[in-house]
C-alpha positions as a Markdown table, in Angstrom:
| # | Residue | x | y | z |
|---|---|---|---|---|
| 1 | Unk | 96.7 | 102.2 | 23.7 |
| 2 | Unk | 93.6 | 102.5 | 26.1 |
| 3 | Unk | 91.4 | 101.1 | 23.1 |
| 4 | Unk | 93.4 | 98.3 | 22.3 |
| 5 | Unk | 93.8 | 97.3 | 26.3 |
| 6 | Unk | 89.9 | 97.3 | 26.5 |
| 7 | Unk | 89.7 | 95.2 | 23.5 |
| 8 | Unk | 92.0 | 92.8 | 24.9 |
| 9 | Unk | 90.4 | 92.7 | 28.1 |
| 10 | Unk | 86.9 | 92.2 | 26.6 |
| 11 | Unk | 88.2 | 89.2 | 24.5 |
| 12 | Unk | 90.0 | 87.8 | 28.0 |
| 13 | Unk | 87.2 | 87.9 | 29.6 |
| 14 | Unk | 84.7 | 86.6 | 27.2 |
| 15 | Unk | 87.1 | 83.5 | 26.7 |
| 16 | Unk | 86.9 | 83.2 | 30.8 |
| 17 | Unk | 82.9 | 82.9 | 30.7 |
| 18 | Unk | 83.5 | 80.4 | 28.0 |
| 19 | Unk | 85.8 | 78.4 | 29.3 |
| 20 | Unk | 84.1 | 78.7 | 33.3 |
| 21 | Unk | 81.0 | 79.9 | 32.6 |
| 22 | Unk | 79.6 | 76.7 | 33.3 |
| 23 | Unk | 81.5 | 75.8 | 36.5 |
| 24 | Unk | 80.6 | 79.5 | 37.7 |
| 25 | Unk | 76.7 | 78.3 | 37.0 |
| 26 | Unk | 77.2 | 76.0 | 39.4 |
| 27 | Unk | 78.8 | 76.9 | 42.3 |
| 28 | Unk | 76.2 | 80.0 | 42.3 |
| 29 | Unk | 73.4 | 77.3 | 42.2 |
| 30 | Unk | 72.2 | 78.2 | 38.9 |
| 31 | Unk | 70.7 | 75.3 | 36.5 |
| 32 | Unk | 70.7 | 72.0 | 36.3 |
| 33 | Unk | 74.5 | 71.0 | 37.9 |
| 34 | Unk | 74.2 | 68.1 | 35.5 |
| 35 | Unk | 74.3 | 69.9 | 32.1 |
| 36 | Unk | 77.0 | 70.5 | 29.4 |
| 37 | Unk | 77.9 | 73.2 | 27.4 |
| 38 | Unk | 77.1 | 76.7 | 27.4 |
| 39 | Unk | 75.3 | 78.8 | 29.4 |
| 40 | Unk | 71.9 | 79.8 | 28.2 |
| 41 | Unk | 71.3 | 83.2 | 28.2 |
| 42 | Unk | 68.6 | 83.0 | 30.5 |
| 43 | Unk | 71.3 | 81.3 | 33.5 |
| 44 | Unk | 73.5 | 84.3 | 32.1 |
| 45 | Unk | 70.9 | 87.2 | 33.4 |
| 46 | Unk | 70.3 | 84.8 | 36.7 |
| 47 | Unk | 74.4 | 85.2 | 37.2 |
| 48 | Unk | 74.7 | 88.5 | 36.8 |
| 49 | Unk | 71.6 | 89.6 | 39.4 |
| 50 | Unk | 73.7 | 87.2 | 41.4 |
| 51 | Unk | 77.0 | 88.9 | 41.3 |
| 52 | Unk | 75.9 | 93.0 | 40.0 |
| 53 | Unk | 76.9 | 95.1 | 42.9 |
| 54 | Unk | 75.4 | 98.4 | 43.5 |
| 55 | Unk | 72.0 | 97.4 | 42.6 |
């Protein structure tokens, strides 16, 4: 059950970045407010030294 509940919660929260990802991009002041689609992996790293605790 464990393996199945971390599947599902990878898959949640992969759809989440898809579906906010963008909007998350800019309320953190990351890229160009103006552009569409998916974030680059570049704007990805830039999020995650944002948000990563403990380092």
């Amino acid at each position: 059950r464990a393996r199945a509940a971390i599947g599902d919660l990878g898959a949640l929260s992969e759809a989440a970045v898809d579906l906010h990802g963008r909007t998350l991009a800019r309320a953190l002041g990351v890229g160009d407010p103006d552009e569409p689609g998916v974030l680059t992996p570049e704007q990805g790293r830039k999020i995650t030294e944002i948000v990563r605790k403990g380092r």
